[in-house]
N, C-alpha and C positions, 0 to 999 in steps of 0.2 A: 489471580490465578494464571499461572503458566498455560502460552498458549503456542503452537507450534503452526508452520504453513509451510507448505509445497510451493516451491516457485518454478518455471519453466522460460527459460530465455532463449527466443529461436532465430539464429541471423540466417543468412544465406546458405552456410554450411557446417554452419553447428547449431547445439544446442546445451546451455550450460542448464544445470537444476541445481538448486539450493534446496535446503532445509533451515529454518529461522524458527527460533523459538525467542517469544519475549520474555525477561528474566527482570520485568521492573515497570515501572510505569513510561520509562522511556530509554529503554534500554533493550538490547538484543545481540543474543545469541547465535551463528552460523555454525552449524554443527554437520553438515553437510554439504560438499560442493564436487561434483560430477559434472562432463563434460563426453558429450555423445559425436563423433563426427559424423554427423549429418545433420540436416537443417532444411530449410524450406526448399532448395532446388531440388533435394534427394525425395523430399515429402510431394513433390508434385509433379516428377516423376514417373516411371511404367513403376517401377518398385515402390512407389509412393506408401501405399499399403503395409509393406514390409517395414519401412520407415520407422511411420509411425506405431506400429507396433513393438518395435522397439523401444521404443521412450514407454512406452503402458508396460512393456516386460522390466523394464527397469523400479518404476513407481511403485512397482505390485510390494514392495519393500513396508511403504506406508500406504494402505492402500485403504487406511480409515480417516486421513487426514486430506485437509483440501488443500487442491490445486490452482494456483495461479498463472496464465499463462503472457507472458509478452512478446511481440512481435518486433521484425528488426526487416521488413522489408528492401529489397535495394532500393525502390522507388514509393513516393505516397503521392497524392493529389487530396492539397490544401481547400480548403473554401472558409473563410469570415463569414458569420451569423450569427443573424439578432431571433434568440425565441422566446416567446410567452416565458416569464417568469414562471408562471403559474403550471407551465406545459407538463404533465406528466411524463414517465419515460418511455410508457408507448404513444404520446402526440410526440416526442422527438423522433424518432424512429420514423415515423410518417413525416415527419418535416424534413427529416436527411434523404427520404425518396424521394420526394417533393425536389428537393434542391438536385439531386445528383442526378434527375432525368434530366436535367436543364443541358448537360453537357459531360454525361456518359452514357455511352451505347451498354444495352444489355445488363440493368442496373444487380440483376440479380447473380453479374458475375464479382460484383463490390460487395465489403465488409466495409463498416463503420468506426471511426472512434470520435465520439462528444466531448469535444475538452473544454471545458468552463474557464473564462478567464476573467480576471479580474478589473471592476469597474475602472471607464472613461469619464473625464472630466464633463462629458456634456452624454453621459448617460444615457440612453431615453426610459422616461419613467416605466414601469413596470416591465419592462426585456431585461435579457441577461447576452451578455456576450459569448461567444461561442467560436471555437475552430472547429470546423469540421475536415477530419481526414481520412482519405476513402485508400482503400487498402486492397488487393484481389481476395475474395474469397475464400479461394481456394490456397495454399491445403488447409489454413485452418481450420474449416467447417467440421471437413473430415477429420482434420483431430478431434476439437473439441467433442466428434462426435465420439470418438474410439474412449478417448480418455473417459467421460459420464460414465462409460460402463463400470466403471470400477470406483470413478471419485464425482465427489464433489468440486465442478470447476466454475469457483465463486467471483472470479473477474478475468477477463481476456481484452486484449487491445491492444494495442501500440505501446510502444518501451518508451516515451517521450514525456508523459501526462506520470508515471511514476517513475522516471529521473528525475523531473522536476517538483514532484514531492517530498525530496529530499529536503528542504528549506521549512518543511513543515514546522509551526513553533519556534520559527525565528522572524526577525522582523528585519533584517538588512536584504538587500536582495542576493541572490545566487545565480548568475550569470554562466549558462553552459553553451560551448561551443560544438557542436558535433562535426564531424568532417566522416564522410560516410566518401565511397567510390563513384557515387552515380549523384550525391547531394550534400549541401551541405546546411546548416541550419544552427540559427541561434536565438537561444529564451531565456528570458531573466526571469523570475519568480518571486514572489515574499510567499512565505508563511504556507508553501507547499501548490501556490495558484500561478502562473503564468500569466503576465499582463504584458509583454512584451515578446511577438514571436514571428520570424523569418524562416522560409526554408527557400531553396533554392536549388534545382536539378544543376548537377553540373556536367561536362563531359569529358574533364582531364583535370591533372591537380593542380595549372595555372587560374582554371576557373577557381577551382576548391578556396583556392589561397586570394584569390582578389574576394571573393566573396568572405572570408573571413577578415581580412584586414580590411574593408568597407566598412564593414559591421562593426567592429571595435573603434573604429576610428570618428561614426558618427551615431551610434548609438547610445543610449543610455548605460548608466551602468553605475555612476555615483564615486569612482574610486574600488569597487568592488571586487575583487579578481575573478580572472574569470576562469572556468573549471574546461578542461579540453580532452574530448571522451571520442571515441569511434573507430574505426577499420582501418581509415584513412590517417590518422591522430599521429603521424611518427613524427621519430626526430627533430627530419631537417623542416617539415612544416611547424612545428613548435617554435626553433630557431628564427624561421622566414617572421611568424607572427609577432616572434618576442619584437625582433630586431624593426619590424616597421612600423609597432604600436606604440602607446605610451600606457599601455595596459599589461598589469601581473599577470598571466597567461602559469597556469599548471594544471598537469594530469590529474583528472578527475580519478579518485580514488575510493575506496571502504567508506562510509560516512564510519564518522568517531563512533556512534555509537551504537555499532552493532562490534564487537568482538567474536572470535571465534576459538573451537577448539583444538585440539594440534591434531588429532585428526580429520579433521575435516575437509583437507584436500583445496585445490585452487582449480579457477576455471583454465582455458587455455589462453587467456586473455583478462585485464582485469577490465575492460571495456563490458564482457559477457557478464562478470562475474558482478559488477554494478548493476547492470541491467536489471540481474534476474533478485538480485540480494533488493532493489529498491521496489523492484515488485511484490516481492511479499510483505516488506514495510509497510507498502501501502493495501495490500490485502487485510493483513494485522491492523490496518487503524481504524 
């Protein structure tokens, strides 16, 4: 049974939305790609309100179908964690407040995202490994809270955890490189799970660029190429990368197997337009 999802991808100052419908068991459709200029600085804001109302004035289109939303902050704050295999999803939730009074003021002005990763050689028996990355609040809250009025919004969090779902169903790893203004960050994946993952604040793009060629140079990776996606992601850093590694370095692109249809429109960026197209993938699975 055909099944369709709303996705929402929000960087600094946009926001791209998709429309994905599945047409197979592992197969999809983009049948819709819009692109709103404004984004999380406009969303938080004195017109914050008017913002987001605008993204809900757009949806009202499908306004029986659910919403996905992802995040593209300028900045995150990383932490490594081991929880309770066993831990339900509200004993996580109390273990990410647990940890984030450790070393954030005012916890209740942080959002969460729990990313599971996959098993270390020396394990420990019954914990599961864990990144936890803490996010402001705000505007999401008040989206997510504008948006319920009208949809179903069945997953929110970070753009990271579905990029790297993209590997889903494979078994070679998928190495993405992100290069963002303010950070940059890199994770290899199998079979849609993250077991290898770096971020790193930067403050100009000699940081950006030793931080990526660091990474490539002594990281894992197996021969794998690596996929290079973000804000920051131009030219002559491509070139800088090609030229000091001994790593295939390309723009992360459409995974194959969603196709689209000719009207369906392009985001203003295909950096957005992955974002938002791997977030309903992974809402759809």
């Amino acid at each position: 049974m055909s099944r369709s999802q709303i996705a929402c991808a929000i960087d600094a100052s946009t926001t791209t939305i998709v429309r994905v419908k599945s047409t197979g068991a592992a197969s999809f459709c983009m049948t819709m790609c819009r692109t709103l200029n404004t984004g999380l600085e406009a969303m938080s804001g004195p017109k914050g309100k008017k913002a987001a109302m605008k993204l809900c004035s757009m949806l009202r289109e499908w306004k029986d179908e659910p919403v996905a939303v992802s995040y593209s902050p300028a900045e995150i704050l990383t932490l490594p964690a081991w929880f309770p295999a066993s831990a339900t999803r509200d004993s996580r939730d109390r273990l990410c407040r647990i940890e984030a009074g450790y070393f954030l003021k005012n916890i209740e002005q942080w959002s969460w995202h729990v990313m599971s990763m996959t098993k270390t050689p020396d394990h420990p028996v019954g914990l599961e490994r864990q990144m936890l990355m803490f996010y402001p609040a705000e505007p999401s809250r008040s989206l997510e809270k504008e948006l319920k009025q009208g949809h179903t919004v069945g997953m929110s969090g970070l753009h990271i955890e579905p990029v790297a779902s993209l590997s889903a169903g494979t078994t070679e790893p998928f190495s993405v490189l992100e290069l963002e203004e303010r950070y940059a960050a890199y994770y290899v994946s199998v079979n849609g799970i993250i077991g290898y993952f770096r971020y790193w604040p930067v403050k100009n793009g000699h940081e950006r660029d030793y931080f990526a060629i660091s990474e490539l140079t002594s990281s894992p990776g197996n021969g794998a190429p690596v996929w290079i996606t973000g804000t920051a992601a131009d030219a002559p850093s491509l070139q800088r990368i090609r030229r000091e590694t001994a790593r295939t370095v390309e723009p992360l692109g459409m995974p194959p197997r969603v196709t689209s249809t000719k009207d369906a429109g392009t985001g203003k960026s295909m950096t957005s337009m992955v974002r938002a197209v791997s977030t309903a993938l992974m809402a759809l699975s």
